[in-house]
C-alpha positions in Angstrom: -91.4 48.8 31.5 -90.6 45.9 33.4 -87.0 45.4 34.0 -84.8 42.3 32.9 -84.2 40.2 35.8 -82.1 37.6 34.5 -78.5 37.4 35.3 -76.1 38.3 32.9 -75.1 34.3 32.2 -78.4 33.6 31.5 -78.8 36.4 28.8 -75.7 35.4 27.1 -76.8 31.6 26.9 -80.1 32.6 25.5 -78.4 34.6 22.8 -76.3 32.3 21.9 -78.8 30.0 21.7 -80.5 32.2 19.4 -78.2 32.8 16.8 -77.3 29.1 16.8 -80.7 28.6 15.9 -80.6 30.9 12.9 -77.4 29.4 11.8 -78.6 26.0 12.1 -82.5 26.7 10.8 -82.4 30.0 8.5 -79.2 30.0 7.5 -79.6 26.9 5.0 -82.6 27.9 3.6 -80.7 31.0 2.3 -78.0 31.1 -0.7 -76.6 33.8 1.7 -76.8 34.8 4.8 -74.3 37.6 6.1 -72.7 37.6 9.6 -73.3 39.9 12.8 -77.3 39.4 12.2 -79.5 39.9 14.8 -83.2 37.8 14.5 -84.7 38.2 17.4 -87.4 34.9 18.0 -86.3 33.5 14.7 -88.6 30.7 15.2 -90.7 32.7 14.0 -89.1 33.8 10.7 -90.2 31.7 8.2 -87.6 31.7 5.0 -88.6 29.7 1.9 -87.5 29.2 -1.9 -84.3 29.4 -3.9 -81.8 32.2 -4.3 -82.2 34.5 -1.1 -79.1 36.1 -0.8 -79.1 38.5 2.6 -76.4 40.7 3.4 -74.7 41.2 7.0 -76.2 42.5 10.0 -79.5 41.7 9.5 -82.0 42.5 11.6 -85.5 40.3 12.0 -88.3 40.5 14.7 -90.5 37.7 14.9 -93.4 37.5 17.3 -96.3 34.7 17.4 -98.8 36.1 15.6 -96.7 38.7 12.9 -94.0 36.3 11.3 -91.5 38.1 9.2 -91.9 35.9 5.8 -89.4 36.0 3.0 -90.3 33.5 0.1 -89.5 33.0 -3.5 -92.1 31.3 -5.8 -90.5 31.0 -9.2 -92.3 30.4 -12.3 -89.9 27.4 -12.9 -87.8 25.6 -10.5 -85.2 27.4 -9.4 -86.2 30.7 -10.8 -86.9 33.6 -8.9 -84.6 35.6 -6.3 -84.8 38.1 -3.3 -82.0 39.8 -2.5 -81.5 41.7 0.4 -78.7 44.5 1.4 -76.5 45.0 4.5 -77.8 46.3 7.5 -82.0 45.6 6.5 -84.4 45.9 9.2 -87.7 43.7 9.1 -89.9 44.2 11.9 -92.5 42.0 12.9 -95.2 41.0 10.3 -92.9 42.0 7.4 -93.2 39.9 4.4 -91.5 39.8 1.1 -93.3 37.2 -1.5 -90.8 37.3 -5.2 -92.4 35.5 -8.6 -89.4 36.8 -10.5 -87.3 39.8 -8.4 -87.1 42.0 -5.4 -83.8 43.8 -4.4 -83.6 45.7 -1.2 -80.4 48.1 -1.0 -78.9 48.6 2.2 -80.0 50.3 5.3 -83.4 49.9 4.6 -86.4 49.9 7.3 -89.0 47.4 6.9 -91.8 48.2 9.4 -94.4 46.1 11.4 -96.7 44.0 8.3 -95.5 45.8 5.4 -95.6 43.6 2.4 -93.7 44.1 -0.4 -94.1 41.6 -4.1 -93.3 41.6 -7.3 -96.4 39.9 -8.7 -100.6 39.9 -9.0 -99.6 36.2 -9.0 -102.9 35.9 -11.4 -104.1 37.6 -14.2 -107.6 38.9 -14.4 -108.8 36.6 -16.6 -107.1 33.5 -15.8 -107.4 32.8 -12.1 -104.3 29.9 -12.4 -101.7 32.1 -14.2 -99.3 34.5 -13.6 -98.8 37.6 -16.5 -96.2 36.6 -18.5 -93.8 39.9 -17.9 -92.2 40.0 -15.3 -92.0 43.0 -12.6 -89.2 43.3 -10.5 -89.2 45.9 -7.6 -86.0 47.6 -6.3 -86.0 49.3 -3.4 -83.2 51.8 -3.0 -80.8 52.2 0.0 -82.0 53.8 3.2 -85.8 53.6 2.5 -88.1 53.3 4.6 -91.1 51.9 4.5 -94.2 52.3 7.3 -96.7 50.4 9.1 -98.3 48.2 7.2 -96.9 49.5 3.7 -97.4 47.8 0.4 -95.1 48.4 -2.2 -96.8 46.4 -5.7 -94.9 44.6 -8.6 -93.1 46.7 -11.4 -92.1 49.6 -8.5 -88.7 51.3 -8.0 -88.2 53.3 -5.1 -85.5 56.1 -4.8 -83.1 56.3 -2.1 -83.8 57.6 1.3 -87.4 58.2 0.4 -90.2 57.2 3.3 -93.4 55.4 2.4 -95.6 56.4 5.0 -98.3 54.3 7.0 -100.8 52.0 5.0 -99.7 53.7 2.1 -100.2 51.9 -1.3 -97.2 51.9 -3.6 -98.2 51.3 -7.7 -95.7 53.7 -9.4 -92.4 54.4 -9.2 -91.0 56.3 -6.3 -88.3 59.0 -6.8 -85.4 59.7 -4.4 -85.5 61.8 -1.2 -89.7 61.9 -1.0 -92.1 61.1 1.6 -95.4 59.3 -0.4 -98.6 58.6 1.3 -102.3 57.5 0.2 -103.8 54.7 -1.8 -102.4 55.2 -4.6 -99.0 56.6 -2.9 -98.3 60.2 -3.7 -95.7 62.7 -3.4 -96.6 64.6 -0.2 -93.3 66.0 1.0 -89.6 66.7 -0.3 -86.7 65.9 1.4 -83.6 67.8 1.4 -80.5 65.3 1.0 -77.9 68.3 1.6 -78.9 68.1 5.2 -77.4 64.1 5.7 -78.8 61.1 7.0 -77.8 59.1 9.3 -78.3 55.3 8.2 -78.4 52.0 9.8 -75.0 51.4 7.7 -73.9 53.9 10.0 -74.8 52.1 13.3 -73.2 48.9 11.8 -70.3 50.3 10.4 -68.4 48.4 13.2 -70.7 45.2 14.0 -68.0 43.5 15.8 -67.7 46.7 18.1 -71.4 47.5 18.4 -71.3 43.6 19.9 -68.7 44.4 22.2 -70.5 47.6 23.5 -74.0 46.0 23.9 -72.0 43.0 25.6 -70.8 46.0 28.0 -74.1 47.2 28.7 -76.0 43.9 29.5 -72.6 42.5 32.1 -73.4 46.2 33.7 -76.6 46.6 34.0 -77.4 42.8 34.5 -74.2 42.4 37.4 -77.0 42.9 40.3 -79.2 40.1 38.7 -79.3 37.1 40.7 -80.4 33.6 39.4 -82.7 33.2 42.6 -84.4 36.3 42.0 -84.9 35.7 38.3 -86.2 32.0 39.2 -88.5 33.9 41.5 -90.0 36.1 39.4 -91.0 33.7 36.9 -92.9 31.4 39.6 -94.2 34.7 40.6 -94.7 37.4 38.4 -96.2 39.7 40.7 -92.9 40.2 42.4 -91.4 41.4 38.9 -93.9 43.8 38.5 -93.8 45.4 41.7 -89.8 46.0 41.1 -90.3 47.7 38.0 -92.7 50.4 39.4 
């Protein structure tokens, strides 16, 4: 791993930076957008449509080539909602496309390009229209869904329950199961008498998980100088040899 050279000053600037972007980018493009989030690269979060409603510490990674994508595409205009709990995680890739509804509960894991809708957005038969029922999808608190998971329209998913990797989703998932395969299946039970921790756990104080990974970075950054981190990006080599 190579390690973070830049002083603690600059780190703070570039995260303010950051979520003044999202407030001044994302943030309108949503009905609701909760505080203490954390998007990491949210140029690279693309939000579209009416009625997104996200809940507070929300967590985003974008990267170049796997935007996170949440977009509502209503039959009629202004139609159509996503709603989104507290403390949701969408990693890199993740996308949420709504015709009519999706509603993610709280705590809930969204991992790298899993794609979650609510719609065939055609019909068989007729290429240029959508079925006229609509199928919502709710997906309960604490789920989690894997690598490049696909959860399909009509779906319910029961809390705490895991969708594993590349798994399909076309029925309804209970609570407290593991499903894999294409078409998801039951492969393991889950006992909830043991506990889980959740991410509403980690954020149950956001303003004092700030203040503790403000702690961290003034430590472990204090050595950082600004010459050395100027120096290591005219010359990367020099940052690689200190991380070995």
């Amino acid at each position: 791993m190579v390690k973070d050279l830049r002083p603690y000053w600059l780190k703070k600037t570039y995260l303010r930076f950051r979520s003044w972007y999202t407030d001044y980018y994302l943030r309108p493009r949503c009905a609701y957008l909760g505080p203490y989030h954390t998007v990491m690269k949210p140029w690279y979060v693309h939000i579209s449509g009416v009625n997104i409603h996200i809940g507070r510490s929300f967590t985003a990674i974008g990267e170049p080539m796997h935007r996170v994508e949440i977009g509502v595409w209503g039959r009629e205009e202004g139609q159509g909602r996503i709603r989104i709990g507290d403390c949701v995680l969408m990693s890199p890739g993740a996308r949420l496309s709504a015709s009519d509804e999706i509603v993610i509960g709280d705590g809930v894991m969204i991992a790298n390009g899993a794609y979650v809708t609510d719609s065939d957005w055609h019909t068989l038969y007729d290429r240029v229209a959508r079925p006229e029922q609509p199928t919502p999808v709710h997906i309960g608190d604490n789920v989690w869904l894997g690598d490049h998971a696909t959860v399909l329209k009509g779906v319910t998913i029961g809390a705490n329950s895991v969708v594993a990797a590349r798994a399909v989703v076309s029925r309804d998932v209970p609570a407290n199961v593991v499903v894999a395969g294409n078409p998801a299946k039951v492969v393991k039970e889950l006992d909830p008498t043991l506990g889980f921790r959740t991410r509403m756990d980690l954020f149950s104080d956001p303003a004092g998980l700030e203040q503790f990974f403000d702690g961290v970075d003034r430590e472990v950054l204090s050595t950082n100088s600004t010459l050395r981190w100027l120096w290591s990006v005219l010359y990367p080599a020099s940052a690689a040899r200190r991380s070995e």
